[in-house]
N, CA, C and O of each residue as an XYZ file, in Angstrom:
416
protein
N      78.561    102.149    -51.703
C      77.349    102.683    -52.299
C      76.951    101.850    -53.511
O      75.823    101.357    -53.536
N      77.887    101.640    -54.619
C      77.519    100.302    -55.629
C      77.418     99.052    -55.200
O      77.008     98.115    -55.884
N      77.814     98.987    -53.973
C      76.961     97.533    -53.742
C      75.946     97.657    -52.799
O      75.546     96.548    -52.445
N      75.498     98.389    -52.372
C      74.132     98.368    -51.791
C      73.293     98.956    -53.018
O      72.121     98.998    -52.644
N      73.401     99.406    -54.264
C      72.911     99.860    -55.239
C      72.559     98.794    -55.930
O      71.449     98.726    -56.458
N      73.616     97.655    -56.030
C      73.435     96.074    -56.729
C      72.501     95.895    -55.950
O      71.476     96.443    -56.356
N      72.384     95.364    -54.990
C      71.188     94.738    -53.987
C      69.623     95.317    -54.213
O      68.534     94.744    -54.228
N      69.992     96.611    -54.369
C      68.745     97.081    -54.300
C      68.127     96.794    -55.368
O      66.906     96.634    -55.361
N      68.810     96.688    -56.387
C      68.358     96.147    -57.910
C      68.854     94.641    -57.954
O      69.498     94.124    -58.867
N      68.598     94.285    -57.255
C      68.709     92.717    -57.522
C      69.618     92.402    -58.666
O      69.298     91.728    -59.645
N      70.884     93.002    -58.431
C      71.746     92.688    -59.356
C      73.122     91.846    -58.637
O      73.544     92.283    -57.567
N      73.773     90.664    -59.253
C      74.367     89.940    -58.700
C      75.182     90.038    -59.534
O      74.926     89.651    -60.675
N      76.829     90.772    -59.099
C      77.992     91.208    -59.758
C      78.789     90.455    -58.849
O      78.663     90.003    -57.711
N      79.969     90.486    -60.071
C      81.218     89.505    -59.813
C      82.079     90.706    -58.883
O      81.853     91.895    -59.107
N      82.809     90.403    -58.112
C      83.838     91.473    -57.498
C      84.758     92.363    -58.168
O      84.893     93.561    -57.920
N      85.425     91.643    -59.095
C      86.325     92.248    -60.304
C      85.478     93.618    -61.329
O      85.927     94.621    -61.885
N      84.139     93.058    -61.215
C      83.092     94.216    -62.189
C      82.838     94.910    -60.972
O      82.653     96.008    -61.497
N      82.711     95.089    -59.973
C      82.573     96.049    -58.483
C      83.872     96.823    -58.590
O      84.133     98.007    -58.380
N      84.556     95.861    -58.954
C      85.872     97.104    -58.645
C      86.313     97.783    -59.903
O      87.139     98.689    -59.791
N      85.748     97.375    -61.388
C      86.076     97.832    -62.239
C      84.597     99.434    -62.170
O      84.625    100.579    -62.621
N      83.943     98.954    -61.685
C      83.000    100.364    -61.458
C      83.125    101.208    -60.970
O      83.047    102.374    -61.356
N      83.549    100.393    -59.146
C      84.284    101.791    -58.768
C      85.415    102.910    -59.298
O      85.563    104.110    -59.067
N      86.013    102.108    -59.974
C      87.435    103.006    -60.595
C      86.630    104.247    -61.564
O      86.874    105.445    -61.417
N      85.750    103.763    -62.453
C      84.941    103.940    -62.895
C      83.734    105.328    -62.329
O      83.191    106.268    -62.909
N      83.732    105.009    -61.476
C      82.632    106.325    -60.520
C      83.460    107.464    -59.851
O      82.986    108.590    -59.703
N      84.926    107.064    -59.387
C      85.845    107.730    -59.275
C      86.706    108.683    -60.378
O      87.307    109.736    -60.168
N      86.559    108.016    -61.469
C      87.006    108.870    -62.377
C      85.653    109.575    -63.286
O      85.890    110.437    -64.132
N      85.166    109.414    -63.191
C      83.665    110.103    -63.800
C      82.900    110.397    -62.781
O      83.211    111.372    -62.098
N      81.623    109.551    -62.418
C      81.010    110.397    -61.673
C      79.588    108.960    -60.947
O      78.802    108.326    -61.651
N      79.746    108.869    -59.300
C      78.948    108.356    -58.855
C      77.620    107.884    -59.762
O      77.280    106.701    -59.790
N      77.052    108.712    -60.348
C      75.900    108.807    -60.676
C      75.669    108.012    -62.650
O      74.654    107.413    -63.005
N      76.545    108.199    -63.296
C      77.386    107.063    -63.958
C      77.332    105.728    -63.874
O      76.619    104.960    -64.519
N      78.522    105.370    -62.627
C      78.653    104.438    -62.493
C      77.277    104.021    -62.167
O      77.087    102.974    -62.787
N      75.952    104.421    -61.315
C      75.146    103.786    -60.772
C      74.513    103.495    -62.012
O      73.982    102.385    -62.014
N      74.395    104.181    -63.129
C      73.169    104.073    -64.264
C      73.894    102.602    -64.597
O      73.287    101.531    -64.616
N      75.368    102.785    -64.862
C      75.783    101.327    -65.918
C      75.565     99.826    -64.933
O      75.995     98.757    -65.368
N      74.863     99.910    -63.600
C      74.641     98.708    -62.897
C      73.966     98.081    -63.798
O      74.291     97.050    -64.387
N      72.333     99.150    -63.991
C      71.179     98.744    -64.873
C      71.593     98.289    -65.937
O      71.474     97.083    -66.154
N      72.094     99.011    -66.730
C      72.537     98.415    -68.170
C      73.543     97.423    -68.612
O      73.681     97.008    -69.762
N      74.335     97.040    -67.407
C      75.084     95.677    -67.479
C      74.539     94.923    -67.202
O      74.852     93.891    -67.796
N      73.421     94.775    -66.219
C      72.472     93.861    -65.963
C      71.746     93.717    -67.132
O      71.490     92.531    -67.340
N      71.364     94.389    -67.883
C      70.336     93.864    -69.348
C      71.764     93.415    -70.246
O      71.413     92.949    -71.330
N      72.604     93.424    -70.157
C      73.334     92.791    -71.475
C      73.865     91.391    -70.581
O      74.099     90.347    -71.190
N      74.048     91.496    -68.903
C      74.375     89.713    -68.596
C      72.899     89.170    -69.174
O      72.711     88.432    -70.142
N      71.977     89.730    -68.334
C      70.400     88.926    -68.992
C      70.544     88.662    -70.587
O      70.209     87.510    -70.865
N      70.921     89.369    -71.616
C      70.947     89.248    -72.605
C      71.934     88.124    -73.174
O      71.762     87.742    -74.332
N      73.051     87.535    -72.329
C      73.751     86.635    -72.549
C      73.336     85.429    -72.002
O      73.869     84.351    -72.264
N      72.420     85.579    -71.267
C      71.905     84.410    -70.169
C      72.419     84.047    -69.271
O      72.159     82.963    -68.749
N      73.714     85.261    -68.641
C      74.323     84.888    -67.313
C      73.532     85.307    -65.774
O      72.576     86.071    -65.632
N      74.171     84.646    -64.859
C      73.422     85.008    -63.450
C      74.073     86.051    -62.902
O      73.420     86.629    -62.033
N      75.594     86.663    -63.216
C      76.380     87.433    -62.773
C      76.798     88.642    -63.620
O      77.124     88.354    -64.771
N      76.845     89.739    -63.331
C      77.864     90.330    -63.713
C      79.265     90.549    -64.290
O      80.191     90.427    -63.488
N      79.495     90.786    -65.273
C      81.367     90.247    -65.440
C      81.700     91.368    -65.557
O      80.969     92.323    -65.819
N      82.847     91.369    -65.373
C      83.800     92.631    -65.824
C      84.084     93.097    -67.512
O      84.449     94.214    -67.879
N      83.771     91.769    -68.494
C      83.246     92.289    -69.199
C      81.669     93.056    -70.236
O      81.423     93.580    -71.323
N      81.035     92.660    -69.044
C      79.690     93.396    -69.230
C      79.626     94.843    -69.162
O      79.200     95.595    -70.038
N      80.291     95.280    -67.552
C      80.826     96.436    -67.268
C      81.600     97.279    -68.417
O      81.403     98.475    -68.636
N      82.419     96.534    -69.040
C      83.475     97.369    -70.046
C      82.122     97.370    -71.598
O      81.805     98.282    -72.361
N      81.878     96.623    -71.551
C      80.747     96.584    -73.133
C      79.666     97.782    -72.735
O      79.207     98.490    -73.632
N      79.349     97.942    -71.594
C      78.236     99.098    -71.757
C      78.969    100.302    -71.606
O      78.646    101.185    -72.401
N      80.132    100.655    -70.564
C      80.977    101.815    -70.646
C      81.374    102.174    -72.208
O      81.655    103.354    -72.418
N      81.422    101.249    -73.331
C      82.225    101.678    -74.457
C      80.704    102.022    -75.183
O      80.771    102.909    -76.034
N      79.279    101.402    -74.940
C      78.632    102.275    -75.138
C      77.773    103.048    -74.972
O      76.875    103.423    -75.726
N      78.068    103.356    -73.798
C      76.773    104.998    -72.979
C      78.444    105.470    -72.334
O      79.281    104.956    -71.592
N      78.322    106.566    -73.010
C      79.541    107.783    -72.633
C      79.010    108.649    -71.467
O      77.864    109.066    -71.303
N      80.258    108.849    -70.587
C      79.912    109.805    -69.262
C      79.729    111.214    -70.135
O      79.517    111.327    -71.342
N      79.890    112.303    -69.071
C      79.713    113.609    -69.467
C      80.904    114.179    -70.293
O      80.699    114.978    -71.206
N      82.406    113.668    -69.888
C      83.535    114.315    -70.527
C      83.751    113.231    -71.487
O      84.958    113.244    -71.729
N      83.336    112.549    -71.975
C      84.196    111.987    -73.256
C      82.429    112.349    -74.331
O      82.486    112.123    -75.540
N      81.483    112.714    -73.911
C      80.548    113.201    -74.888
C      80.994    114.014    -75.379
O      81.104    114.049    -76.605
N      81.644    115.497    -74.130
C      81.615    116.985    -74.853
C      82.974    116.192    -75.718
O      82.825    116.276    -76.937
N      84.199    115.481    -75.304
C      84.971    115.450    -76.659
C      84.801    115.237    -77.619
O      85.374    115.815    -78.543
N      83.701    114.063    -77.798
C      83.467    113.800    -79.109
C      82.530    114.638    -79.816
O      82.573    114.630    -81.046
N      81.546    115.483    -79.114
C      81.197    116.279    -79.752
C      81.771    117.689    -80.376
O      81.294    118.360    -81.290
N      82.895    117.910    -79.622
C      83.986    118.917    -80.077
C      84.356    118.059    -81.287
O      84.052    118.516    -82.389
N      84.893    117.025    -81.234
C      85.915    116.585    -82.143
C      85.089    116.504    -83.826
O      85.487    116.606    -84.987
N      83.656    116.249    -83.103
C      83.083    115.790    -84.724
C      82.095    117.445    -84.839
O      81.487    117.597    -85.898
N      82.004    118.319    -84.025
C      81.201    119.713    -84.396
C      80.702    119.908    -85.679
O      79.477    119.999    -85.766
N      81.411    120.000    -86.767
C      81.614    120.180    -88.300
C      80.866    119.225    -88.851
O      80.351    119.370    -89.960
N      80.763    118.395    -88.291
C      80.017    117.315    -89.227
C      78.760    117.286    -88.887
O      78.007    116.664    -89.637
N      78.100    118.051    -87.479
C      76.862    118.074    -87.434
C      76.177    118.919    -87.971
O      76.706    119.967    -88.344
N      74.267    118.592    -88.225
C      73.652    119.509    -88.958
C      73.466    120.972    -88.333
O      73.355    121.170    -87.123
N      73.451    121.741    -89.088
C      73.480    123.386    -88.424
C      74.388    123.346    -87.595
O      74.049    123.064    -86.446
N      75.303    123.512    -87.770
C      76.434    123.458    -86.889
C      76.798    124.960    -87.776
O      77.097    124.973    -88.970
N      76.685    126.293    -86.816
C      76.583    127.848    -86.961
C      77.964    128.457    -86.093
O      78.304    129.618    -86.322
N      78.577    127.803    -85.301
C      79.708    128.275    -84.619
C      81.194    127.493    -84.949
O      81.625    126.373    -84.675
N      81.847    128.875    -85.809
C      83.238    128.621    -85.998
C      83.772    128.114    -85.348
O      83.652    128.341    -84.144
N      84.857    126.925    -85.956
C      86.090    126.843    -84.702
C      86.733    128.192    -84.295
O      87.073    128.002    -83.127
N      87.055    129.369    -84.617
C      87.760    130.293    -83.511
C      86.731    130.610    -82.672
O      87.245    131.303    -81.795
N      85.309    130.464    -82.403
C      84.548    130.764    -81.419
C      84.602    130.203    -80.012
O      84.482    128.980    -80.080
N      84.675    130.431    -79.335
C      85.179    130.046    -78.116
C      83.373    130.037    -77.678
O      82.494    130.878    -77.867
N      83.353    128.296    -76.846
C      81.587    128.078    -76.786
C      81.632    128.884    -75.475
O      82.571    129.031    -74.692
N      80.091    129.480    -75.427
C      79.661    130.146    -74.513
C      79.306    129.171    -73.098
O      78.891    128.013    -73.152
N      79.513    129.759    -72.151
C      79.507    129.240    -70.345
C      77.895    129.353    -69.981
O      77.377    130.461    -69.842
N      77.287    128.365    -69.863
C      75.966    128.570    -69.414
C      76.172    129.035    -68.353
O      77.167    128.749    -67.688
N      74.963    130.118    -67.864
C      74.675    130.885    -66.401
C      74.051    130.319    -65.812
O      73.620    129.202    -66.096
N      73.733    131.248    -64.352
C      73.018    130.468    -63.207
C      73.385    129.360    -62.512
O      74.562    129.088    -62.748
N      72.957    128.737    -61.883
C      73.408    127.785    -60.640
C      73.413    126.618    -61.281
O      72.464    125.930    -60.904
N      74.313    125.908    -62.381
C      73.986    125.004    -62.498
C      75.359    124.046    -61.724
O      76.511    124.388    -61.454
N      74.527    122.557    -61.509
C      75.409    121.959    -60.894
C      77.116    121.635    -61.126
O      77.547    122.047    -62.202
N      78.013    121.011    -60.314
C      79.016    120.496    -60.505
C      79.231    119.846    -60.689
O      79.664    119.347    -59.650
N      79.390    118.683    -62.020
C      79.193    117.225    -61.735
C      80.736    116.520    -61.788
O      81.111    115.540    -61.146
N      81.327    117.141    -62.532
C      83.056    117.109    -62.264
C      83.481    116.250    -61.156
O      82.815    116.554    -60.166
N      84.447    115.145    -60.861
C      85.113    114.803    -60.201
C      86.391    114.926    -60.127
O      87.009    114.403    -59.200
């Protein structure tokens, strides 16, 4: 699926950054991995390469966070944000209704 996703975006990745994505979409989430194609592609363009590297892949993962290392860091730093109204002994509330699963 990420490499017919490269193609479709005319993106030309090294194999080593294919497989560092997949690991990558497997432990987070398909939909993830597909966004960081785009955005490794603007930082090779931004270096003036024709390819993908594996370290392009790792430079945009360290900065656009999946879904579980956001909520940590937003747990971890809570206190320091503005209006921040809920104690640590508060246990955060479970949104209702059908919302999706994005969990892997």
């Amino acid at each position: 699926i990420l490499k017919i996703r490269c193609e479709e975006e005319d993106v030309d990745i090294a194999e080593d950054a294919l497989v560092v994505l997949t690991r990558i979409g497997m432990q987070t989430s398909l939909r993830y991995a597909i966004q960081l194609i785009t955005t490794a592609s603007l930082v090779c363009r931004r270096r003036k390469g024709v390819e993908v590297s594996k370290e392009d892949v790792r430079k945009v993962y360290q900065l656009f966070m999946d879904e579980a290392r956001s909520t940590l860091f937003l747990k971890e730093y809570q206190d320091e944000f503005m209006f921040n109204e809920v104690s640590p002994s508060e246990a955060p509330v479970q949104p209702t209704g059908d919302a999706m699963d994005t969990a892997t």
